[in-house]
N, C-alpha and C positions, 0 to 999 in steps of 0.2 A: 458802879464805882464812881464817885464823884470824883472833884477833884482832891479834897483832903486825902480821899484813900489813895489816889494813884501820887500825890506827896509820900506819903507815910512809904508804899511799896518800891518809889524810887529811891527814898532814901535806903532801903534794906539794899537792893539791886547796887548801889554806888559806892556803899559800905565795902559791900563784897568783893567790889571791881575791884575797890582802891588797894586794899588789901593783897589781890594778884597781883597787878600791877607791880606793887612794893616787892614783891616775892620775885618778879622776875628782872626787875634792875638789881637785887640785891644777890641774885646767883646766876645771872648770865648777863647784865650788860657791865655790871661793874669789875668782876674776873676778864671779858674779852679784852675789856679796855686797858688795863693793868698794864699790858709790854703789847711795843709797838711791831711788828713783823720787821723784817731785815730783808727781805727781796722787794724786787721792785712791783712783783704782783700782789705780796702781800700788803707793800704799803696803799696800794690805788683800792684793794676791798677794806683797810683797814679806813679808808676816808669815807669810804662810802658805809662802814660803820658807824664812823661818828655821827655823820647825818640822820642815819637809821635813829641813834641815840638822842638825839636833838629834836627829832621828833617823838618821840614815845614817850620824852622827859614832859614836853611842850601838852600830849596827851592825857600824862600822869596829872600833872598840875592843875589841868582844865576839870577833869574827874572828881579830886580831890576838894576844887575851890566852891562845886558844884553841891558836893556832898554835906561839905560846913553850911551852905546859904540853906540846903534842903532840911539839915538837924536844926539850924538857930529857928528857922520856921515852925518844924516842928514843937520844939521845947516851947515855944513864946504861945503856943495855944492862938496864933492868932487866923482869923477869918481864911482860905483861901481862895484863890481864884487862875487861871491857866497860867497870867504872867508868872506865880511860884513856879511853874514847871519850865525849867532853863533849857531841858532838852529841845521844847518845843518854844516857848519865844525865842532863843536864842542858838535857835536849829543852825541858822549858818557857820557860825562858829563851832560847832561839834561837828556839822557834816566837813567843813575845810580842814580841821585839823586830821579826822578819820582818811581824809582823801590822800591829806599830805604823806601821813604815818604809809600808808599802801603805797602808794606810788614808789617812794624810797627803798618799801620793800620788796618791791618786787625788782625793781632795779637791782637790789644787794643780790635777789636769788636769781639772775640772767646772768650775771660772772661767776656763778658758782661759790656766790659769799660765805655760806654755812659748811659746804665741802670743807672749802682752806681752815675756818675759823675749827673745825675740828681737830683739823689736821696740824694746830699749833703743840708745841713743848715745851711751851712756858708753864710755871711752878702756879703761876696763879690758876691756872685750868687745871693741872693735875691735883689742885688743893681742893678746889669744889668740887672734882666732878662725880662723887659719890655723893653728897649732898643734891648738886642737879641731876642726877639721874634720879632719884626720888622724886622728884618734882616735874621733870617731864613723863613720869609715868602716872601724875594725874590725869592726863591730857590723853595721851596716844601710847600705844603698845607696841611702838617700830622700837626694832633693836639698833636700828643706823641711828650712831649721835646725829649726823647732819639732816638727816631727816627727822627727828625728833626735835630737833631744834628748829628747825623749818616750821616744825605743826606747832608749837610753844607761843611762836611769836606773834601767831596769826590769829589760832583757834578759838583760845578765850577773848579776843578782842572782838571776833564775828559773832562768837557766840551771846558778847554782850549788846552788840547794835540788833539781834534778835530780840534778845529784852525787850529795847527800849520798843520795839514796835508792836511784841504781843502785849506789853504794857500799854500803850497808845489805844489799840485798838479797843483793848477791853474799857477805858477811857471812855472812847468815841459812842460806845455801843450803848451806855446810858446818857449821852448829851442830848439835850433837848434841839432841833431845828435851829440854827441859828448863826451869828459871826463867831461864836466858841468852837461849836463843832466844824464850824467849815475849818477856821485855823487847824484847829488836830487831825485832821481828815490830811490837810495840804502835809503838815508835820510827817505824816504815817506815808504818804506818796513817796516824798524826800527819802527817807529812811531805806524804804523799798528799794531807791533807785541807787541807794549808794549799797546796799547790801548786793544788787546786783552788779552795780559796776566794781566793785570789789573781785567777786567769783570773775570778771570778765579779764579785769587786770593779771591777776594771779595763772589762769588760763595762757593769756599770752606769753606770759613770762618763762613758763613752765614750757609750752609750745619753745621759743625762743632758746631757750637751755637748752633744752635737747637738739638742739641744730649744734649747736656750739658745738657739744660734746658728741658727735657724729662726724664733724670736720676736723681737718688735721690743724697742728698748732698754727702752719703759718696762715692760714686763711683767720684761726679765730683772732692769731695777735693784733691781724690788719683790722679786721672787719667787728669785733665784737664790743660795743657801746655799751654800757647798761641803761640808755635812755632807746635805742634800737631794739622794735619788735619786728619776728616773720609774718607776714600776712598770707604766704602760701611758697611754695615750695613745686618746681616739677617735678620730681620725684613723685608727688603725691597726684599729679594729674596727666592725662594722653597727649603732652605737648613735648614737641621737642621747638629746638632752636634752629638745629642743622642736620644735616643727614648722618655728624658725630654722634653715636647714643652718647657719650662722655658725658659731652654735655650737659649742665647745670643750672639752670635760673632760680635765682632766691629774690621772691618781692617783698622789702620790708616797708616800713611804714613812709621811708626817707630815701631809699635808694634801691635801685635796680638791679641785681649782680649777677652777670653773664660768667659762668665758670668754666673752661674748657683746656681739661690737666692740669697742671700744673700752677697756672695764671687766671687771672679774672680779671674781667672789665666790671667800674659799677659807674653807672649813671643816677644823677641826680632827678630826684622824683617827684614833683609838686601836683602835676595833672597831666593825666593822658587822654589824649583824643584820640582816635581809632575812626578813620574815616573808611563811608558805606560808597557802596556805588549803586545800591539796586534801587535806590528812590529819587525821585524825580528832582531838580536841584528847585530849589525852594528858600525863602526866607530863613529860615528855621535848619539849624545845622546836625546833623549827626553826630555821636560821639558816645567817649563815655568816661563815666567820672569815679574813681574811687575813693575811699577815705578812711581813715584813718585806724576807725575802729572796725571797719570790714565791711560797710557798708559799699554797693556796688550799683550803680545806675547806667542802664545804658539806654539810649533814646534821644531825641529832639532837644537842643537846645539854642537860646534866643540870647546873646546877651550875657552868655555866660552861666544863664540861671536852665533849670529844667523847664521845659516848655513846650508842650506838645506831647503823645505817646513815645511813652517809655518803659523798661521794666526796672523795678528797685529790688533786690536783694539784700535784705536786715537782717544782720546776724541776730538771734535771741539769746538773751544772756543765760548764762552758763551749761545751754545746749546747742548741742549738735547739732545745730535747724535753724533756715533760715525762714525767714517772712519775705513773700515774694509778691510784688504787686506790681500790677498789668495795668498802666490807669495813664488817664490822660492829668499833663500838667500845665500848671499856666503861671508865670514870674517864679518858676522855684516851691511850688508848693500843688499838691493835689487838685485836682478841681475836674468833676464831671465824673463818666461814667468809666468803671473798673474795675477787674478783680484780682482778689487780695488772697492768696493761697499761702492760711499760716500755719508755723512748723508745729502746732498741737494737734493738726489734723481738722482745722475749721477751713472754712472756704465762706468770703465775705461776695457778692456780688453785686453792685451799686453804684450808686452815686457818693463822689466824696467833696467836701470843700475846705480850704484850709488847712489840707491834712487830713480830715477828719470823716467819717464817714457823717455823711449830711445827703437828708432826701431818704429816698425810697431805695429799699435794696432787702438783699436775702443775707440770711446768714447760718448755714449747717455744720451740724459738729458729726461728722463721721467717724466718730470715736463710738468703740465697743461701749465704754463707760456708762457715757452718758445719751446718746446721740438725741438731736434735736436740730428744728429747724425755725427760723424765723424771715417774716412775708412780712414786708412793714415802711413805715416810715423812721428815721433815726434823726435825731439832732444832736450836734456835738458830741459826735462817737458813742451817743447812748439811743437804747429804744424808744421814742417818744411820740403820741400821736396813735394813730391807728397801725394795728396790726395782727397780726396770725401768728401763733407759735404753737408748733404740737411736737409734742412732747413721746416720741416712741417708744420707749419704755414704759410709759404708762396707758400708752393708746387714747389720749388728749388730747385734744385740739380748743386751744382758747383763742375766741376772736373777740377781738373788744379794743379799747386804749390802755395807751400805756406811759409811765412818768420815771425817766432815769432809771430804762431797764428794769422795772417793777411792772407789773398787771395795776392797775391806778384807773378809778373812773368804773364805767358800766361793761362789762362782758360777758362773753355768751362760753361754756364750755360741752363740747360734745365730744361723747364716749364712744369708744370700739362697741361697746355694746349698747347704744343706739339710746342710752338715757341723756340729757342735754340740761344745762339749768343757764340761768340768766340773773348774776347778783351783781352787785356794787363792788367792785374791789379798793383798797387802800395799801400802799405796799407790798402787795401780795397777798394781803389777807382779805378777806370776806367779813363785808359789815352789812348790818342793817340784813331787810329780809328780801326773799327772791321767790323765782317759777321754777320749780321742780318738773321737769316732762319726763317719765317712766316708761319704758318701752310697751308696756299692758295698758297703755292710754289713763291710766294714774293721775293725777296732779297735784302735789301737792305747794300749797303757796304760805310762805311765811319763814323760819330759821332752820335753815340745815347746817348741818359741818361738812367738813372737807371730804370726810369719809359718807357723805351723803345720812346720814344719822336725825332723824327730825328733833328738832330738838326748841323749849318754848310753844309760845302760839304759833297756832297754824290750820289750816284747813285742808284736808287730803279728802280729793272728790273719784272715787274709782270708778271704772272703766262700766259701772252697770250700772251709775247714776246716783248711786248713795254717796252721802256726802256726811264725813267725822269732822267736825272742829269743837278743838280746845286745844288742852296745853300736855305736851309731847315731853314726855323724860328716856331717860336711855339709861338705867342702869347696871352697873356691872354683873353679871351672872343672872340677870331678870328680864334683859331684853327691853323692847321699846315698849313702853306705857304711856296711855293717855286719859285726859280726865276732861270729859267733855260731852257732846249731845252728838247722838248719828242718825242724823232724814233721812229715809228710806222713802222718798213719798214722789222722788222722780225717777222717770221708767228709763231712760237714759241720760247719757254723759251727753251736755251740749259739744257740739261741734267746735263751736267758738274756742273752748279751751283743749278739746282733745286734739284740734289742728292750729292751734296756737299758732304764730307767726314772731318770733324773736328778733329784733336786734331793728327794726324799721325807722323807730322815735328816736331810738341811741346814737344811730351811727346812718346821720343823713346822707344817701347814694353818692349827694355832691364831694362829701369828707373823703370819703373812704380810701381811694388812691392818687387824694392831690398831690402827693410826689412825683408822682408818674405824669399828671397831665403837666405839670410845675415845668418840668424840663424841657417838654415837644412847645409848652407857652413859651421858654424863653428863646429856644432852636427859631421859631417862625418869627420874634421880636429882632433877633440879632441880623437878619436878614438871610434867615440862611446859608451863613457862609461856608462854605465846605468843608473847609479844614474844620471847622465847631462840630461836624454833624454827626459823629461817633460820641462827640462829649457829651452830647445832649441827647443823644435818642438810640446810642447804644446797647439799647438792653438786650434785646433780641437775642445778642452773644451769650453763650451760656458756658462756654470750655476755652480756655486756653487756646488751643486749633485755631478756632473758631474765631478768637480776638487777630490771632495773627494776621489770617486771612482776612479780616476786614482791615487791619490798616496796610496790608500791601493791596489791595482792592482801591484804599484812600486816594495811596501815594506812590505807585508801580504803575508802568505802562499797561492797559487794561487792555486784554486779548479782546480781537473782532468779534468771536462768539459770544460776549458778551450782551447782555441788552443794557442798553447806556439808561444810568439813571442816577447821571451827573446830577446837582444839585440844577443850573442853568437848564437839566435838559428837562428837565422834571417840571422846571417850572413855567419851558417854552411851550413844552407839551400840555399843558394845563387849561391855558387860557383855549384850545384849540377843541374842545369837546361840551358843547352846548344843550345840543340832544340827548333826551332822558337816555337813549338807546347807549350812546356812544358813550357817555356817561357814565351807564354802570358799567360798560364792555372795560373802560379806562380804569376805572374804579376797584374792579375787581382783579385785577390785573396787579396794581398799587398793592392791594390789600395782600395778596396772596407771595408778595415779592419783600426780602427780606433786606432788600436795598434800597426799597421806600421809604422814604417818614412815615408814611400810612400804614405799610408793612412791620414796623419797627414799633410802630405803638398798637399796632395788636397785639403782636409778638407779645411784649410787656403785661398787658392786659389780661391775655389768657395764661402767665404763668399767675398770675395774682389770684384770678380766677378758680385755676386747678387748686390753687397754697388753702383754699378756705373754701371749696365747696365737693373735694375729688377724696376718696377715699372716706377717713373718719368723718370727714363734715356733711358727708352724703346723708343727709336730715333733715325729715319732712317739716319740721318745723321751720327751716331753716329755705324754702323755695320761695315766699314772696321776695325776701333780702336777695335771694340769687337773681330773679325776673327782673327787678325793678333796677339790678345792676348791669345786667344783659343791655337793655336797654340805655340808659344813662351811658354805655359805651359806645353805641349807634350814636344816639348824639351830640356826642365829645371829638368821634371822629370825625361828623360833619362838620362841626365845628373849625378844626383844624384841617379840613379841606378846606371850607371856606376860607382860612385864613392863610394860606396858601396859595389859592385865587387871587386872593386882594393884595398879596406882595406880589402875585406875578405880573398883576396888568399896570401895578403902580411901575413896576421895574419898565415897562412896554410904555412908559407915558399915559395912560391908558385911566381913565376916570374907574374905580372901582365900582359892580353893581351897589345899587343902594340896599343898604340893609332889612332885609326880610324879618317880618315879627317871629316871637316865639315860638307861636304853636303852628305857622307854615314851615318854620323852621324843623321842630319836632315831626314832621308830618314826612319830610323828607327824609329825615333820616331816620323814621320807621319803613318806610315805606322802599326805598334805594337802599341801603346800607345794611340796615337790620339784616336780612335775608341772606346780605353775605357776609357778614360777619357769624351769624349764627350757627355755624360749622364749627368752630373754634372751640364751641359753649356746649355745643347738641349734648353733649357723654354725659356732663356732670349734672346740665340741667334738666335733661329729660328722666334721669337717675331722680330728682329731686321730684319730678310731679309721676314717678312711676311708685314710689313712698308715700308720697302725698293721697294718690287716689287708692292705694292699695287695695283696702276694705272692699271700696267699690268694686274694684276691678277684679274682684275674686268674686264677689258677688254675680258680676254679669257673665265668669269663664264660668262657672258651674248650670247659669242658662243656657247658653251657650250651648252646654255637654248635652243637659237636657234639651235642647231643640236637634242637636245631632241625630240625637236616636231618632225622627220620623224620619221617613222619606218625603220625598219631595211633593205628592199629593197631600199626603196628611196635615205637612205642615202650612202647605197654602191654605187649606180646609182650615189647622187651629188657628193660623193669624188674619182669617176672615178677610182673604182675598178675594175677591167678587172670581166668579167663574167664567163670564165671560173672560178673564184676564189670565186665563193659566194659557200657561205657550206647551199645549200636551203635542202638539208637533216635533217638539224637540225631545220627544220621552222614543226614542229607537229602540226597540224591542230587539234581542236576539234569543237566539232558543233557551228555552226553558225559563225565561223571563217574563214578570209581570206589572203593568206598567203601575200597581199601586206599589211597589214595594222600589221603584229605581231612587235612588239619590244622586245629589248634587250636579243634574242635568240642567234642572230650570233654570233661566235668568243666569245663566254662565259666562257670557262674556261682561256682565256687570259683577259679578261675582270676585273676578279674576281681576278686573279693572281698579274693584275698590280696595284688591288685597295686596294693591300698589304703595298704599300710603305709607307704610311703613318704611319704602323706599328709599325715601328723601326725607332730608332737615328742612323743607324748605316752607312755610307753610302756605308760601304762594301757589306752591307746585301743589302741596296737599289737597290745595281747594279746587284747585285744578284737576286732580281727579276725582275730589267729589262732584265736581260738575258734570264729569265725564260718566263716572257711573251714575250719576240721574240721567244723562242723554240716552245711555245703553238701556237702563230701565224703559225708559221712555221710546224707544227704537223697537225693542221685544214687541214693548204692547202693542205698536202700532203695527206690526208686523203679523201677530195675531188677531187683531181687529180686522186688520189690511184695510186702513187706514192712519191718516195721521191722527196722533191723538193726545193733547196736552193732560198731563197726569194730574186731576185737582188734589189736594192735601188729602183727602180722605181718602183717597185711592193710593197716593205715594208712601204715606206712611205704613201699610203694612207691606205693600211692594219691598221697602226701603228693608224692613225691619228681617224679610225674608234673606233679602242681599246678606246681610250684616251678620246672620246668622250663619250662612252660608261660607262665608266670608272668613269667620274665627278669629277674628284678630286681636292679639292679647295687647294688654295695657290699654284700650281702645278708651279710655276714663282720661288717661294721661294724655293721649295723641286730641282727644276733642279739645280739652282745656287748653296746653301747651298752642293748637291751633290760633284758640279764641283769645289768648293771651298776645300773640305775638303777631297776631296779623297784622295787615295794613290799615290803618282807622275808616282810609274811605270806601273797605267792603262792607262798612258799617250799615245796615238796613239793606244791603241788596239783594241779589240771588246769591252770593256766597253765603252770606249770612244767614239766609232763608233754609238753606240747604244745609250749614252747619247744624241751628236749631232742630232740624227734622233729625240729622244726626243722632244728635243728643235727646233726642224725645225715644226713638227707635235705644239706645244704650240705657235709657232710665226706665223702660216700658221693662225690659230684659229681667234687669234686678228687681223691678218689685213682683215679675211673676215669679222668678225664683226664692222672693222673701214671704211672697203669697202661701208657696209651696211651702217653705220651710214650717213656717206660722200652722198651717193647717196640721201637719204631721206632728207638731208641738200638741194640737188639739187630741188628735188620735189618741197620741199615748196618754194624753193625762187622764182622758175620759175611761 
């Protein structure tokens, strides 16, 4: 729809209006007005008539003038462009008079306007009203006149401000990028917010009435305004006033009213404060603020303005449900970390500023409908930047960037069923060509559709080395066709692509939760000040509960039992731990405590972590991106110890150390930090290289099975371990036994030793018992020697290979790698190293006698 057409369509839509409009001043405002009422109640809704009438004339006129500019337009054939559309250049004026028209009306319907006006016996009412009943039975099928006239005056006026904004939209939806569309977009907001404030007004109104007409005349003669709405009522809540049940409080928008029989008190209502005792006295004052349209804040204020943690309660328009946020504020406006639990059944958790949610945060829709969840960065209350969103209903998980709540930029998406691809998005849609990874080790690279469909060029390389490229069609009832050349001429799929690694060049480690470190950067800038430090490194909090007790933890007298990890004490304690030893003892201590800054940005980290790597995202193609993030949070956290250190000794007087280069940097905090942090990670990353090695790792449990079956001489005899070297000492005979047929006696306490590893996440500790079971190795033999005896490499590796077998240890592909990945760099060339390698020679020896085996029995049958 360009703009001519949505001309052309306004003018039909204003035609139509005008026309009602005329219809309804000509059979219901011009009859009411005829003869003036003779009581004194009649006369005060007869005024408030006129006004009603002064507005919808003021309405009719604007509709009308709108209608003529939008035909002379039309007839003149000439060019258009938005300023023709008056709705929208000259939105203030149609939104102020629709505002005016409502207000008046709702006013008329809180004294019971349309009641009385029925209930007149004047000749001009009894002249039309066979005529108007025709006419309000285009609208509504109530048989009450005053309720039919209630819906007349309202109905077609809402039902037209709907027009004008499914008109708008469909508008908006062909506009190109630019100062046009944004105008209609702001146009379409406005409309929105008056069609709500509309249902919101009528609501109260209606609410209002019916108080009215629930109390007896003398309280409604005293007390009933038509500019006075109720905001709440005890009747409807578990409060009393006094140990009278009688008793009554009505809170309206302007005044207080204490009812108790007979009489009532009412007090004048502009702001109430509601003073706490359970928080420590402070700069910053307790209270709490209501207003007007139902909004309800209770919490910290400075000055008058909100400031400091609070909770806000937002009425949502024209439901039953509030929006309730838990968040900290600063001059009157959101700012820092909170959460925001709304009346649709979504739950925001984050950082907000301005108002608005800004930074990094979650946001889940726990709704049957749709349910979803988003892991990310936001700017100005939209998704933007990097993030996670999977989609449970469809069992999706896409991680990638994103631009004003669209998928925008490179992303990765993986399936419940373990297929993944990696394309370019633009609004949501898929451009240009992508990696297709199929869970049969497949790949196809170049144009799919959304429903994965290959479609155009492309090259699909299968799982047994053959590789099709040309050009891919899909048609209906024919299935997928292609027209192209297929090499048969490699005996298998390179590795390179069949373990592909996704997402590494797109989304550099540094990006990925700079919201997250964004915050703890500015927490250790601001000096730490305590009262900031929920705003800034909050996240930890994850329920409601859980908020509570951290700001009475802030600002309550803190029980003895506690461990103090005052902001001062944290940072007195700091400077105090020099030694590698006491270092990590302090370290880990921080880390593991959710009242640390250290503790608080794990906390963070690992939910970020679980949002894109734990369940759906659990893909192999997807564990360098997980390692190389692992990591990059070991050094982020040193980071921010160090920075932590250097406010603490500045605070102390105190010259900070001098800054340490990079990679002694990195070196630290692989080596310190990693190890304990890696607990947090172990589930989802060790999942990722348990996928990753899998092949392998079936390969080596089926040698494995096959070395089971010998017993323990035979197998020393097949892995060619020298004979002076068996420990047949340890082969105890009992009756009816024979020492060639015993198992798993040899080499047992190395056995038993190495079948430790699987223990621990730790892979210092790993190494540490592969140390161990080389000692034990190395103990046996020198035991059966009886002597000491250093094992040279020709000798240990089948020693080893026997352990290992012995041993069973599944995954044992994953646990070597994951080791060699995340060690410490300076076990680099030692005996840890030495003895990893020997490892992985003994695990790779494994699968090629089992692939030895397989191959030959391939021979068998074909021969």
């Amino acid at each position: 729809m360009c703009a001519a057409e949505a001309t052309a369509s306004l003018l039909q839509v204003e035609e139509n209006f005008s026309g009602c409009l005329a219809r309804m001043d000509a059979l219901i405002f011009k009859p009411l007005l005829q003869s003036e009422p003779s009581d004194q109640k009649g006369k005060e809704n007869f005024k408030l008539f006129l006004l009603l009438n002064d507005q919808f004339q003021a309405l009719w006129n604007l509709t009308e003038e709108n209608y003529q500019i939008v035909k002379q337009k039309c007839s003149a054939s000439e060019s258009f462009c938005i300023q023709d559309i008056y709705i929208v250049w000259k939105g203030d004026l149609f939104l102020s008079l629709y505002i005016r028209y409502f207000v008046t009306f709702a006013n008329y319907v809180v004294v019971h306007g349309f009641e009385h006006a029925t209930k007149s016996k004047s000749e001009a009412w009894k002249h039309h009203k066979t005529v108007l009943k025709q006419f309000l039975t285009d609208f509504t099928s109530e048989t009450s006149m005053s309720l039919a006239l209630y819906t007349v005056l309202h109905k077609p006026i809402r039902d037209h401000i709907e027009q004008y904004i499914l008109l708008l939209n469909k508008l908006n939806e062909v506009l190109k990028e630019g100062s046009e569309k944004d105008i209609v977009t702001s146009a379409v907001k406005e409309y929105v917010k008056l069609k709500s404030f509309i249902s919101q007004v009528l609501d109260e109104a209606c609410f209002t009435k019916t108080l009215w007409k629930s109390l007896g005349y003398k309280f409604t003669d005293m007390l009933c305004v038509p500019e006075r709405r109720l905001l709440e009522d005890s009747k409807n809540l578990p409060i009393s006033a006094s140990t009278n049940r009688s008793d009554r409080i009505l809170l309206f928008d302007d005044v207080l009213v204490l009812i108790q029989g007979n009489s009532f008190q009412s007090f004048d209502l502009k702001l109430v404060w509601v003073d706490e005792t359970c928080r420590e006295k402070s700069a910053l004052g307790p209270g709490t603020l209501k207003w007007r349209d139902g909004r309800n804040h209770v919490g910290d204020f400075k000055e008058g303005l909100e400031h400091g943690f609070g909770i806000c309660l937002v009425p949502r328009r024209s439901e039953d449900r509030y929006d309730c946020y838990k968040c900290h504020w600063y001059e009157g406006k959101m700012r820092g970390y909170g959460i925001c639990e709304y009346g649709n059944d979504m739950v925001y958790k984050g950082y907000f500023k301005d108002d608005v949610r800004q930074g990094f945060g979650i946001l889940e829709n726990f709704s049957a409908e749709h349910p979803f969840k988003y892991t990310g960065q936001w700017e100005n209350d939209k998704k933007n930047g990097y993030g996670v969103w999977e989609d449970k209903d469809r069992g999706e998980r896409y991680i990638g960037t994103w631009l004003d709540d669209h998928r925008h930029g490179q992303g990765i998406v993986v399936t419940q069923s373990g297929v993944c691809y990696q394309r370019t998005f633009h609004a949501d849609k898929m451009v240009g060509s992508g990696i297709l990874l199929l869970e049969d080790d497949s790949v196809y690279e170049g144009n799919f559709t959304q429903d994965l469909t290959f479609v155009g060029k492309g090259k699909l390389s299968f799982a047994n080395g053959f590789i099709l490229e040309g050009t891919f069609t899909n048609k209906s009832g024919q299935g997928l066709q292609t027209q192209g050349i297929l090499n048969t001429s490699n005996e298998q799929l390179d590795e390179r692509i069949t373990k592909a690694q996704l997402g590494l060049k797109e989304f550099p480690v540094e990006k990925r939760w700079k919201g997250i470190y964004d915050q703890f950067l500015e927490f250790i800038h601001s000096g730490c000040k305590e009262e900031m430090e929920e705003s800034f490194t909050g996240f930890h909090i994850q329920t409601s509960k859980e908020l509570r007790k951290s700001q009475e933890y802030l600002f309550c007298q803190r029980g003895t039992e506690d461990v103090s990890w005052k902001t001062e004490d944290i940072l007195e304690e700091l400077v105090q731990h020099h030694e590698l030893g006491s270092l990590q003892s302090y370290l880990e201590k921080a880390l593991k405590s959710s009242l640390h800054p250290l503790g608080k940005l794990l906390k963070a980290l690992t939910i970020a972590f679980q949002a894109t790597y734990s369940g759906i995202g659990a893909n192999r193609h997807l564990l360098t991106m997980a390692q190389e993030e692992v990591k990059y949070y070991a050094k982020k956290i040193w980071e921010f110890y160090q920075g932590l250190l250097h406010l603490a000794l500045e605070q102390k007087g105190q010259l900070p150390v001098k800054c340490v280069d990079g990679e002694v940097s990195d070196q630290k905090a692989y080596s310190v930090v990693l190890p304990l942090i890696l607990p947090c990670f172990y589930p989802e990353l060790f999942m990722l290289y348990m996928l990753y090695h899998e092949r392998e790792d079936d390969l080596y449990c089926q040698g494995i099975v096959d070395l089971s079956l010998f017993p323990d001489i035979k197998l020393l005899e097949f892995l060619d371990v020298q004979k002076h070297l068996w420990p047949l000492k340890d082969l105890t005979l009992t009756t009816n036994q024979r020492r060639s047929l015993i198992k798993d006696k040899c080499f047992l306490s190395a056995t038993e030793c190495l079948q430790k590893l699987i223990t621990t996440v730790d892979p210092r500790e790993k190494l540490l018992i592969l140390q161990k079971t080389y000692e034990e190795i190395e103990s046996t033999v020198s035991r059966v020697v009886e002597k000491d005896y250093k094992l040279p490499m020709d000798d240990l590796l089948p020693l080893l290979m026997y352990v290992v077998s012995r041993a069973k240890i599944q995954h044992l592909g994953a646990e070597i790698h994951l080791i060699r990945d995340l060690m410490d760099p300076t076990n680099q060339g030692g005996l840890y190293d030495f003895l990893l390698t020997a490892l992985e020679s003994c695990y790779e020896h494994i699968q090629r006698m089992r692939l030895h085996q397989r191959e030959n029995c391939h021979v068998v049958h074909t021969s």
